[in-house]
N, C-alpha and C positions, 0 to 999 in steps of 0.2 A: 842771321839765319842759323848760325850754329844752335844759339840757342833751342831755336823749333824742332830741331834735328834731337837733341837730348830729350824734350820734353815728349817726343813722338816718342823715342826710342825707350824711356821710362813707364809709357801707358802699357806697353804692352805686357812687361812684366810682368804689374800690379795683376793684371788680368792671368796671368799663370798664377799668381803666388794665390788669391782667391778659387781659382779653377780646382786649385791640388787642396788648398784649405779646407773648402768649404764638403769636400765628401768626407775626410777625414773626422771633420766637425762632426758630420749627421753620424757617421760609425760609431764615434768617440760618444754622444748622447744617444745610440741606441743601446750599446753598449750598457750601458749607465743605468737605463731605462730597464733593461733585463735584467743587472744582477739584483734591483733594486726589486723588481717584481717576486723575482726569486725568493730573495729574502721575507716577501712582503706572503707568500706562500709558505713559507717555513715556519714561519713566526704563527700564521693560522693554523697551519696544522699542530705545532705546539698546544699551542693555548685548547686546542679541541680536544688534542689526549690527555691534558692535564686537567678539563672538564670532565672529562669522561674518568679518569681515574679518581677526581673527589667525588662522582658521585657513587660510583662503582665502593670506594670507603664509607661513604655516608650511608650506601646501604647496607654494609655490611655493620656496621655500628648499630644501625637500629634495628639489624635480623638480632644482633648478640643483648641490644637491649630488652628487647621482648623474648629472648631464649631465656635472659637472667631474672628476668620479672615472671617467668613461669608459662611461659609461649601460651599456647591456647589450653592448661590445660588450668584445673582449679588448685588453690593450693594457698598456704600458710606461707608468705615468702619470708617473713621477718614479724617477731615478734622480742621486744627486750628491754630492760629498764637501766637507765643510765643515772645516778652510780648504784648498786644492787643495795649497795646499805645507807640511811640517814639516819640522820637523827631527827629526835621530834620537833617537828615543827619545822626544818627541812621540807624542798620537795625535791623529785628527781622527772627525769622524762621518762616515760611510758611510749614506748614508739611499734607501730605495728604497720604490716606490709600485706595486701593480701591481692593475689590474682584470679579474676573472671571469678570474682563472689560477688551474689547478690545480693544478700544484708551480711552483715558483723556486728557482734554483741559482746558487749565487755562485762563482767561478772567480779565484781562486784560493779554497779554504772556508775562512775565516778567523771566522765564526759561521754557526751554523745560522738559516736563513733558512725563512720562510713565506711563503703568499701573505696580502697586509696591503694596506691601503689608505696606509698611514702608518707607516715601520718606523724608524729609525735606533738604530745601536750603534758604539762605539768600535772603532778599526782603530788597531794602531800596526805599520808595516810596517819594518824594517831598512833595505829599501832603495827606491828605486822602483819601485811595482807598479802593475800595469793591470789595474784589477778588470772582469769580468766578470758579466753579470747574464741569466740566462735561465727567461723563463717561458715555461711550458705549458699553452695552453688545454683544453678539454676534448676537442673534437676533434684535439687531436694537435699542432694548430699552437704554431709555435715562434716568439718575440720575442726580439732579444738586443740587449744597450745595453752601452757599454766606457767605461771613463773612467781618467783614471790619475791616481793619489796620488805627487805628486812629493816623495821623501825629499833632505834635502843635510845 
C-alpha cells in the first residue's frame, strides 16, 4: 500500500510541473513568434528603401546620360580621329557623336554614316585629309565640325 500512496502522491506534481510549463511554453513561442516577425518587417522595409534608392540612382544616371549626350537639344557631341597622325598605309579611327540629328554626312565619304550616339570606324587616307562632319536637325538646322588626319 505504500507504494500506491507515492505513486498517487507523484501524479499530482507531474500535473503542476506541466500546469506552470505549459503557459510558459506558449509565452516563450509567442515571444519568438514576434521578434521573428519583427525582424521579418525590418528586413522588408530594408530591402524596399534599398529598391527605392537604386532606382532613385538609376534615374539619376540616365537623367546625367542624356544631359551628357546633349539632352533634348541638337548638337555635335564628339567628333575626333584617334591617332591624329599615320603613316601611309596606316589607318586610324574616325569616331563621331551626334544628338537629336536627323542625317550626318561625312566629306570627304570614306563610310556611310548615321546619326549614333557613339560611331567610330577605320579611315586609311593616302594622303592628308580634312574630314568633314555635318548634321541635320529636324528643323532644317545645320552643325558642322572639321578635323584633319595628318598622313607622312
Amino acid at each position: 500500500m505504500a507504494q500506491n500512496e507515492t505513486s498517487k502522491s507523484s501524479v499530482p506534481s507531474a500535473k503542476k510541473y506541466w500546469l506552470y510549463f505549459l503557459p510558459v511554453l506558449g509565452v516563450l513561442i509567442a515571444y519568438v513568434g514576434w521578434v521573428m516577425l519583427a525582424r521579418w518587417h525590418e528586413n522588408k522595409q530594408a530591402e524596399e528603401r534599398a529598391a527605392e534608392e537604386a532606382r532613385q540612382k538609376e534615374r539619376a544616371e540616365a537623367e546625367s546620360t542624356v544631359e551628357t549626350l546633349g539632352g533634348n537639344k541638337f548638337d555635335i557631341i564628339a567628333f575626333y580621329v584617334s591617332p591624329g597622325m599615320i603613316r601611309q598605309g596606316e589607318s586610324a579611327q574616325l569616331c563621331y557623336g551626334v544628338s537629336n540629328a536627323k542625317t550626318v554626312s561625312l566629306d570627304p565619304p570614306v563610310e556611310e554614316v548615321w546619326p549614333s550616339a557613339s560611331r567610330c570606324f577605320d579611315v586609311s587616307p593616302k594622303k592628308t585629309t580634312t574630314f568633314t562632319l555635318t548634321a541635320e536637325g529636324a528643323r532644317g538646322e545645320k552643325k558642322t565640325q572639321s578635323l584633319e588626319l595628318e598622313v607622312r
